[in-house]
C-alpha positions in Angstrom: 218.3 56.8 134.4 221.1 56.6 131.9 223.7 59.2 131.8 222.1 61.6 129.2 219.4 62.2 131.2 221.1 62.7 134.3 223.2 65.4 132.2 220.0 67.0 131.3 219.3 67.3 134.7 222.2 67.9 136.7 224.6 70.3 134.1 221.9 73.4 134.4 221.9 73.1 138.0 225.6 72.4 138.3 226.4 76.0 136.3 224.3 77.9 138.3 225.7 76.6 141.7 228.8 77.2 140.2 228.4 80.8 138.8 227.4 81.7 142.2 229.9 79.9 144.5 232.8 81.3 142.2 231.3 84.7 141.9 231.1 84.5 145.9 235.0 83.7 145.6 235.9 86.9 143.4 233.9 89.0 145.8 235.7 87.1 148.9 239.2 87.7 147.2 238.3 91.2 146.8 237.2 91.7 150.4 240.6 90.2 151.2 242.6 92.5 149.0 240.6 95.7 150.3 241.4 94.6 154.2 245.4 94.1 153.4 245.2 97.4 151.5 243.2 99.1 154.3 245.8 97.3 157.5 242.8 95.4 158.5 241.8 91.3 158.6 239.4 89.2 157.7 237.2 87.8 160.3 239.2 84.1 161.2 236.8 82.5 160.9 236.8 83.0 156.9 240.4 81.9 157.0 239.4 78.3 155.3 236.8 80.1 152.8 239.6 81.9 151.5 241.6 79.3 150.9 238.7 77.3 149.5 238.3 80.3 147.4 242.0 80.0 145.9 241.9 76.9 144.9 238.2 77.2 143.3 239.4 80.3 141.2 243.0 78.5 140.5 241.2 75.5 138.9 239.0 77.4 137.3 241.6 79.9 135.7 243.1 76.9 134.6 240.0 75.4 133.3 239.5 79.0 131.1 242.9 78.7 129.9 242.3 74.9 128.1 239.5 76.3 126.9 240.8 79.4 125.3 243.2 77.4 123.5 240.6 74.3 122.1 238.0 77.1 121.6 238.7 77.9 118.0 239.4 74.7 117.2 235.6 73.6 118.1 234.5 77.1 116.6 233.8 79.0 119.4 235.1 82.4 120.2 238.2 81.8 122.6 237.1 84.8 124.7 234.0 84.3 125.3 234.0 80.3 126.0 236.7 80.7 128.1 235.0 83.5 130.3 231.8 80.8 130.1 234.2 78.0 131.1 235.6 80.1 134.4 232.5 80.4 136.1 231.1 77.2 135.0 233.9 74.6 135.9 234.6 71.5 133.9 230.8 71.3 132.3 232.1 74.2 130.1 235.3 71.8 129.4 232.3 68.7 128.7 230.3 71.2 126.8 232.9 72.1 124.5 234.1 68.3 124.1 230.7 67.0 123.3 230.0 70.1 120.8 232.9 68.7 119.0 232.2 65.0 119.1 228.5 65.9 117.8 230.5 67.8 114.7 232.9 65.0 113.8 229.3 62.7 113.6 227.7 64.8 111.7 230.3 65.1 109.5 231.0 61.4 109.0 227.3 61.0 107.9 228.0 63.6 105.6 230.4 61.8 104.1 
């Protein structure tokens, strides 16, 4: 199995994992800002969730920003690649690098 196959297979199910572990994180974060608004806690047992959760969405955020700014350049709408690239991780980032690599062969043959 050589790479591109294993990209075919693995990138669908890699975004939808994704999608729903970081959705999982926003709705975590949420809880957790509702209980410190409310004077209550989160269960301990959560405690390393949460902080799974912050890094998860701090890489991500990250990950959104870097594609907001190479977005235009690949034309793609900064937006909404980088709201694509948040909740799908680095195989937005992949995407949006091998969109361009595809444009810059194409263009060559052109030539």
């Amino acid at each position: 199995m050589n790479l591109k196959d294993l990209k075919v297979k693995l990138f669908p199910i890699i975004k939808i994992i994704s999608t729903a572990l970081i959705t999982s994180a926003i709705g975590l974060e949420l809880w957790n800002m509702q209980t410190s608004i409310t004077n209550n806690q989160l269960p301990s047992i959560l405690t390393p969730a949460l902080i799974i959760a912050h890094i998860a969405l701090s890489a991500h955020f990250i990950e959104a920003l870097i594609a907001a700014y190479y977005a235009p350049t690949r034309n793609q709408t900064a937006i909404k690649y980088a709201t694509y690239t948040f909740f799908v991780g680095t195989v937005g980032l992949l995407e949006l690098w091998e969109n361009q690599d595809i444009a810059a062969v194409r263009s060559q043959k052109e030539e």
